[in-house]
C-alpha positions in Angstrom: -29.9 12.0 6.2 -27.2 9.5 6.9 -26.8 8.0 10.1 -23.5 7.8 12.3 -22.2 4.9 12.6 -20.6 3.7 16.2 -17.2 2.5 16.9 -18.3 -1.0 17.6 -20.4 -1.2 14.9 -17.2 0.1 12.4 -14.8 -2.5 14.0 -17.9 -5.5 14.2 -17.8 -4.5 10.4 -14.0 -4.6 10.2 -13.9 -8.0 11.9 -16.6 -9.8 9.8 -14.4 -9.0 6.7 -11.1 -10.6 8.3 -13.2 -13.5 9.0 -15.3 -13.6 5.2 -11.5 -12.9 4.2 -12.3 -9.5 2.7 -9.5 -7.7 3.3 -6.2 -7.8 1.8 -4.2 -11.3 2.8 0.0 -11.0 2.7 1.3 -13.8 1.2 5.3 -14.3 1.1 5.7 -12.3 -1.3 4.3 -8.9 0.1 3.7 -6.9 3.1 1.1 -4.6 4.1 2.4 -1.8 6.3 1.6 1.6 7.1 3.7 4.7 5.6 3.9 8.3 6.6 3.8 10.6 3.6 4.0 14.6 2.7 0.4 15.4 2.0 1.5 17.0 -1.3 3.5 13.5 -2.1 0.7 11.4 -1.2 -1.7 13.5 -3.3 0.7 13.2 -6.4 1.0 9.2 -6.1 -3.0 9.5 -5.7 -3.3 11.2 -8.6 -0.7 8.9 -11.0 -2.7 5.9 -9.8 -5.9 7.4 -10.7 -5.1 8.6 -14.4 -3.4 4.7 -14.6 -6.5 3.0 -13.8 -8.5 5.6 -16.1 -5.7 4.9 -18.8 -5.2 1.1 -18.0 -8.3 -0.1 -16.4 -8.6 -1.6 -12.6 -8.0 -0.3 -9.8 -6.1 2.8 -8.2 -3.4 1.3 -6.5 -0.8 3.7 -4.8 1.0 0.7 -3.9 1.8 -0.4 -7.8 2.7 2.9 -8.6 5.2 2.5 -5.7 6.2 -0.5 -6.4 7.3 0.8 -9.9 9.6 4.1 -8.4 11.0 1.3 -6.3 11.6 -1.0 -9.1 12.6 1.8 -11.6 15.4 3.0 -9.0 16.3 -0.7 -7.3 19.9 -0.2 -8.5 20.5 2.8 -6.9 18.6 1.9 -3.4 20.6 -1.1 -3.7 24.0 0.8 -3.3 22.1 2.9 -1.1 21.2 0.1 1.0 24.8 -1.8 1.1 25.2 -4.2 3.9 22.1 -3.4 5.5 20.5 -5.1 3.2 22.2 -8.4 4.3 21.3 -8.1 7.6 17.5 -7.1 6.7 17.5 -10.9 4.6 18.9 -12.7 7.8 16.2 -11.5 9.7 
């Protein structure tokens, strides 16, 4: 039978692996941030990124797979994005 674990147990856990360095550092070249999906979207990229890293090797990653719509459509969002996307690179 597996035991519980508390609240302050979870987030002494979750502090000992920001300090060991553990968990996922962003460097200038990426962001981590927090998206809100359609379950039935987030259950398709879930399921691309698992037959990749059965196909490819490594991890599931979500994220790359992505990374590679974005990259795949960049043109278009481009467009999309116009001058907006000057003002997001003064910032």
């Amino acid at each position: 039978m597996s035991r519980r674990r508390s609240v302050s147990t979870v987030l002494d856990t979750a502090a000992q692996a920001k300090t060991s360095g553990d968990l996922h550092q962003e460097t200038p070249d990426s962001r981590t941030t927090g998206i809100n999906l359609p379950a039935d979207v987030h259950a398709l990229l879930r399921a691309v990124a698992f037959k990749r890293a059965k196909e490819q090797g490594g991890r599931a990653s979500v994220s790359a797979v992505l990374v590679e719509l974005v990259r795949q459509n960049e043109k278009q969002l481009r467009r999309e994005a116009g001058r907006y996307l000057d003002l997001i690179d003064l910032l």
